[in-house]
C-alpha positions as CSV (number, residue, x, y, z in Angstrom):
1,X,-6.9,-11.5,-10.6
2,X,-5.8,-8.0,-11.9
3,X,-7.9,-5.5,-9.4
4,X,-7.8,-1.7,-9.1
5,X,-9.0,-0.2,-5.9
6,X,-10.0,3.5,-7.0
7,X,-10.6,6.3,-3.9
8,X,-12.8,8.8,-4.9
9,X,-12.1,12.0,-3.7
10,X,-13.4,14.9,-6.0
11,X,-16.2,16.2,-4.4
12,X,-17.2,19.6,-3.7
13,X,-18.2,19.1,0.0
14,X,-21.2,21.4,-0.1
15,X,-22.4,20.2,2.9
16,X,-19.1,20.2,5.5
17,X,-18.4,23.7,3.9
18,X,-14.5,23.4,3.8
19,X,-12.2,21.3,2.1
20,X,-13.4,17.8,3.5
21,X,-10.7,15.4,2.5
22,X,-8.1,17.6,3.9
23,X,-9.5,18.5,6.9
24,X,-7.6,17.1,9.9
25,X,-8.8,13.5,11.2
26,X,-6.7,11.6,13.8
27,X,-3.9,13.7,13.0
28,X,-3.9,13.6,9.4
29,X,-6.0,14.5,6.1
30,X,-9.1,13.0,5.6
31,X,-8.5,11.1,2.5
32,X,-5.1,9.7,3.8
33,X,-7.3,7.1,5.6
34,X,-9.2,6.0,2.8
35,X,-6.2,5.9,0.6
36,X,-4.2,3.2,3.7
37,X,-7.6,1.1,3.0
38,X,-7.0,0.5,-0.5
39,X,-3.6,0.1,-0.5
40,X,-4.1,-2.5,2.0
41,X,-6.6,-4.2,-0.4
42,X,-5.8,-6.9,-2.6
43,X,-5.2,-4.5,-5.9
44,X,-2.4,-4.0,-7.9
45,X,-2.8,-0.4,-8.4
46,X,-4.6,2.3,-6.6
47,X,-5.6,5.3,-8.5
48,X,-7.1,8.9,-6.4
49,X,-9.7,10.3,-8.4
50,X,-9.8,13.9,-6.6
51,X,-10.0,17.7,-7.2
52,X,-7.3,19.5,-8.4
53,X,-6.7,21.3,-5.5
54,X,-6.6,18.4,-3.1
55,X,-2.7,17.9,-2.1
56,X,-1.7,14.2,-2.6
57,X,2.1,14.6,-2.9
58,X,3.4,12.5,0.0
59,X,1.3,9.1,-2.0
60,X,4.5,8.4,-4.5
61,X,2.6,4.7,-4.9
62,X,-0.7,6.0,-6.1
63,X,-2.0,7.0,-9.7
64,X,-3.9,10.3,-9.5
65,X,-6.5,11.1,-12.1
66,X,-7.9,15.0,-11.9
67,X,-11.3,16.0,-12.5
68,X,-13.5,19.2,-11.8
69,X,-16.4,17.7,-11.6
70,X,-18.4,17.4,-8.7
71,X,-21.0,14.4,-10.1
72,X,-20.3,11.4,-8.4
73,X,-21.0,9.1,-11.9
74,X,-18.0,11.1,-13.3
75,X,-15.9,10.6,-10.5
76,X,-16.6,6.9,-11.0
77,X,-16.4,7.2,-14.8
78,X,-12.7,8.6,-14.6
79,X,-11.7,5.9,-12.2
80,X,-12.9,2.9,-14.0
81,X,-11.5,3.9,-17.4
82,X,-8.1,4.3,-15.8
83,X,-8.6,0.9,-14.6
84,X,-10.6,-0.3,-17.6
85,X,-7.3,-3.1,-18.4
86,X,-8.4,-4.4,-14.3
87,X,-10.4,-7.9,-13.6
88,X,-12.5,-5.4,-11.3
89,X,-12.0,-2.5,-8.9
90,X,-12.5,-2.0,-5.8
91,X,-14.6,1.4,-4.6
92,X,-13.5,3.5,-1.6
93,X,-14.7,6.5,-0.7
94,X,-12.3,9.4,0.4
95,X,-14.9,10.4,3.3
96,X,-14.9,7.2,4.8
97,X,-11.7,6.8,7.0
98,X,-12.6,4.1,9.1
99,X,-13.4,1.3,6.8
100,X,-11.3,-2.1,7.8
101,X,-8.4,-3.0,6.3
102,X,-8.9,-6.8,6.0
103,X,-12.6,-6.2,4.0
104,X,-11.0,-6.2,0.3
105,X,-9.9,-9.5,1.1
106,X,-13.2,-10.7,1.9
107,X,-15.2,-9.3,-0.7
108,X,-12.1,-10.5,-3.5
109,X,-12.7,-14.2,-1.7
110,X,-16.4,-14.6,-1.9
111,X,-17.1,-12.2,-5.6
112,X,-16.0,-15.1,-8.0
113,X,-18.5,-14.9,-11.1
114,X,-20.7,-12.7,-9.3
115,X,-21.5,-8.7,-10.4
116,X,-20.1,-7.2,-7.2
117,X,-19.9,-8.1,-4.1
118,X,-20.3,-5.5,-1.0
119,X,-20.1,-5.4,2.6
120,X,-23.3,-6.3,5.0
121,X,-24.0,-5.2,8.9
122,X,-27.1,-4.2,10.6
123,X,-29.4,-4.8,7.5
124,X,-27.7,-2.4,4.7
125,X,-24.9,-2.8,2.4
126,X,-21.7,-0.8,3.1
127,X,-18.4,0.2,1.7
128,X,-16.1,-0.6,0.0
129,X,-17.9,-2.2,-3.2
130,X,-16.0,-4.8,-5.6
131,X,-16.9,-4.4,-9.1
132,X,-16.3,-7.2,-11.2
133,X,-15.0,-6.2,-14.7
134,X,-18.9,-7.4,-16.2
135,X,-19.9,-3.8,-14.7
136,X,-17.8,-1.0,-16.1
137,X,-19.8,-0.4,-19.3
138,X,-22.9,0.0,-16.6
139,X,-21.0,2.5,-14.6
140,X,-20.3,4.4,-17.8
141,X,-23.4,4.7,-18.8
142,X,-24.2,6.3,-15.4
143,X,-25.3,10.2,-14.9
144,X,-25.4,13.1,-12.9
145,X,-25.1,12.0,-8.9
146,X,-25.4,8.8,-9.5
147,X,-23.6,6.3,-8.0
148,X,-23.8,2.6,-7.5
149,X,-26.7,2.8,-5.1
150,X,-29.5,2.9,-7.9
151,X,-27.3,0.4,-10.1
152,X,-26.7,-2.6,-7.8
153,X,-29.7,-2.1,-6.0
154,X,-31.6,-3.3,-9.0
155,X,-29.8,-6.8,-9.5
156,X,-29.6,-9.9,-8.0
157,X,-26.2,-11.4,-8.5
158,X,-24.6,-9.3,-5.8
159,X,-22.8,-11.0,-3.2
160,X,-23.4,-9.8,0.2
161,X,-20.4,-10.7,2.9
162,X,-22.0,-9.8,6.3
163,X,-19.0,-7.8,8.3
164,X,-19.3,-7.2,11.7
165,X,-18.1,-3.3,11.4
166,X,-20.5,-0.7,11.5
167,X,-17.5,1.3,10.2
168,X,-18.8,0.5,6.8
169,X,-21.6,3.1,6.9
170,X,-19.5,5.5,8.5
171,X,-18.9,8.9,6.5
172,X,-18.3,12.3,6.9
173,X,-20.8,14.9,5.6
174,X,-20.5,17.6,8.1
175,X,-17.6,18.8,10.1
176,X,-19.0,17.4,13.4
177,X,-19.0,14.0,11.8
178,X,-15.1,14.3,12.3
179,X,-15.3,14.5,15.9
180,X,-18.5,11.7,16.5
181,X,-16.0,9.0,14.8
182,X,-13.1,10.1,16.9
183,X,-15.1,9.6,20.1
184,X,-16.3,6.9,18.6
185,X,-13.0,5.2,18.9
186,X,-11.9,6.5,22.2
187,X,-15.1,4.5,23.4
């Protein structure tokens, strides 16, 4: 299967008050640990969707596709039409740095004809989200902040693969979310 695993990372991070995705975390930016997920997935490409301003230079083996927008549906909109020749793509967030390496490969072995398939633990659905190719015209008819909450929640050919990581919940809103998950791990 031809996959694209798309990190998106344009957001205005309203609520953390800084520059989120570069903001130090284990002693590097942010987004660099979202970015190590996908590359570690099963895709051929990755492509960065992020803000203009965010500094990607050392990732020489990733596609980068700029946007101003802050509306996650767009964010999601520019990634999936750079990938629109991919089977599916793979969806990682650039605020989630802790996600495991070895999900991709789970979700690309149990998706098969299915929708999407997603991440499971402790009753709620996770990331990163696999997005078979039968859902791109559905994520460009999205709007506004929408994501794929709203959109998978309402169908039933979603393949849940349970994952034993609570890591998958695990984002960064506010600045003192850096420092929970790094405790976190020392635990």
């Amino acid at each position: 299967m031809n996959r694209a695993a798309l990190v998106l990372a344009a957001g205005s991070a309203r609520r953390f008050g800084s520059d989120k995705l570069s903001a130090d975390f284990l002693g590097e930016p942010l987004v660099n640990h979202a970015i190590r997920a996908a590359i570690a997935s099963t895709a051929q490409r990755v492509i960065v969707v992020a803000h203009p301003t965010l500094d990607l230079s050392e990732w020489k083996s990733v596609e980068v596709r700029r946007i101003t927008s802050t509306a996650l549906s767009q964010s999601l909109q520019a990634g999936v039409e750079a990938a629109r020749d991919a089977d599916g793509v793979y969806i990682f967030l650039g605020d989630m740095p802790l996600v495991p390496h070895d999900l991709a490969a789970s979700l690309a072995a149990r998706i098969g004809h299915h929708y999407a398939a997603m991440p499971f633990h402790d009753g709620r659905f996770g990331h990163p989200v696999l997005l078979s190719r039968a859902a791109f015209a559905d994520v460009a008819a999205l709007h506004g902040d929408a994501g794929l909450g709203k959109l998978l929640g309402s169908r039933d050919d979603i393949v849940r693969v349970d994952c034993s990581s609570p890591f998958i919940h695990a984002d960064v809103d506010h600045s003192s979310d850096l420092s929970n998950l790094a405790r976190t791990l020392q635990a």
